[in-house]
C-alpha positions as CSV (number, residue, x, y, z in Angstrom):
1,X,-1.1,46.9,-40.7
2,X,-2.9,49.3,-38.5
3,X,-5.4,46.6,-37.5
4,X,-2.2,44.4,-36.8
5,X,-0.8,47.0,-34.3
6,X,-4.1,47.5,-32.8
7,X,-4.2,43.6,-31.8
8,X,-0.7,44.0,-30.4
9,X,-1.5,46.5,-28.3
10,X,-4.7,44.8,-26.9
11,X,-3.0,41.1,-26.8
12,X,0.1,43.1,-24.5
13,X,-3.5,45.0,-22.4
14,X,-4.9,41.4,-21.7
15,X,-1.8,39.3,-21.0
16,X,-1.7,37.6,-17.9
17,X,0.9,39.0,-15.3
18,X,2.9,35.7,-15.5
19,X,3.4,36.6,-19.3
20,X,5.0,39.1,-21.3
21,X,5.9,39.4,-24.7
22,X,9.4,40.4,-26.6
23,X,9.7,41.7,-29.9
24,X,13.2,41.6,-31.4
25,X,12.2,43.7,-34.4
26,X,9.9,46.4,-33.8
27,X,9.0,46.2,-37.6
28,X,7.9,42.7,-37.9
29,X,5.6,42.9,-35.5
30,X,4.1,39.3,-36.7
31,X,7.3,37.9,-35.2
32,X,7.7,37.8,-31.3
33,X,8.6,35.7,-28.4
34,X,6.2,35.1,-25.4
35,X,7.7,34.7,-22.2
36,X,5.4,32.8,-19.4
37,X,6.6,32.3,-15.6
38,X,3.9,30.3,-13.9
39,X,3.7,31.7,-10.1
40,X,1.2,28.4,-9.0
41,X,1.2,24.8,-9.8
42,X,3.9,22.3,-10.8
43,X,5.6,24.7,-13.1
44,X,5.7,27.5,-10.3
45,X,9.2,29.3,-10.7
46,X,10.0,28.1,-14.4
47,X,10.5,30.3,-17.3
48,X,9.1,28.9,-20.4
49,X,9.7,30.7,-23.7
50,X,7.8,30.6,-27.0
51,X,9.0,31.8,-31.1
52,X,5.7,32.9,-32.3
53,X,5.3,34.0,-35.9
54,X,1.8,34.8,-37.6
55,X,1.1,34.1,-41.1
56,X,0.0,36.8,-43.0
57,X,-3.1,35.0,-44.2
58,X,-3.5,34.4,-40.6
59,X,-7.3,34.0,-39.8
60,X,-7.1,31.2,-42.9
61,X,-3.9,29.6,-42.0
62,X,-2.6,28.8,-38.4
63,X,0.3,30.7,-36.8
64,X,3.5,28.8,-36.1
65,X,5.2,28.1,-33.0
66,X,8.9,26.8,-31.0
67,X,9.5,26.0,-27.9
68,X,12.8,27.6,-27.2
69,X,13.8,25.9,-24.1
């Protein structure tokens, strides 16, 4: 789990400034919503957010994903 939280921290360190990320339950860390507002192109001014989960076998199986809106 430690290894878990140490990837959090650097995927939150390396996110672009158009992103951010939400967790709704600070103990299921593998669970967590990434928010991206694009501030160039076509999408410039949209708000675009994603359900992310991550397997726990994750490096063998691949995460899943929603597009909430």
């Amino acid at each position: 789990m430690l290894s878990f939280f140490l990837e959090v921290q650097e995927m939150e360190a390396n996110l672009p400034v158009t992103c951010s990320v939400k967790f709704l339950n600070i103990n299921e860390l593998h669970r967590f919503e990434l928010i991206v507002n694009p501030n160039e192109s076509f999408w410039s001014g949209g708000r675009f957010v994603f359900s992310i989960e991550i397997p726990d076998d994750y490096n063998f199986v691949v995460g899943f994903y929603l597009i909430l809106n």
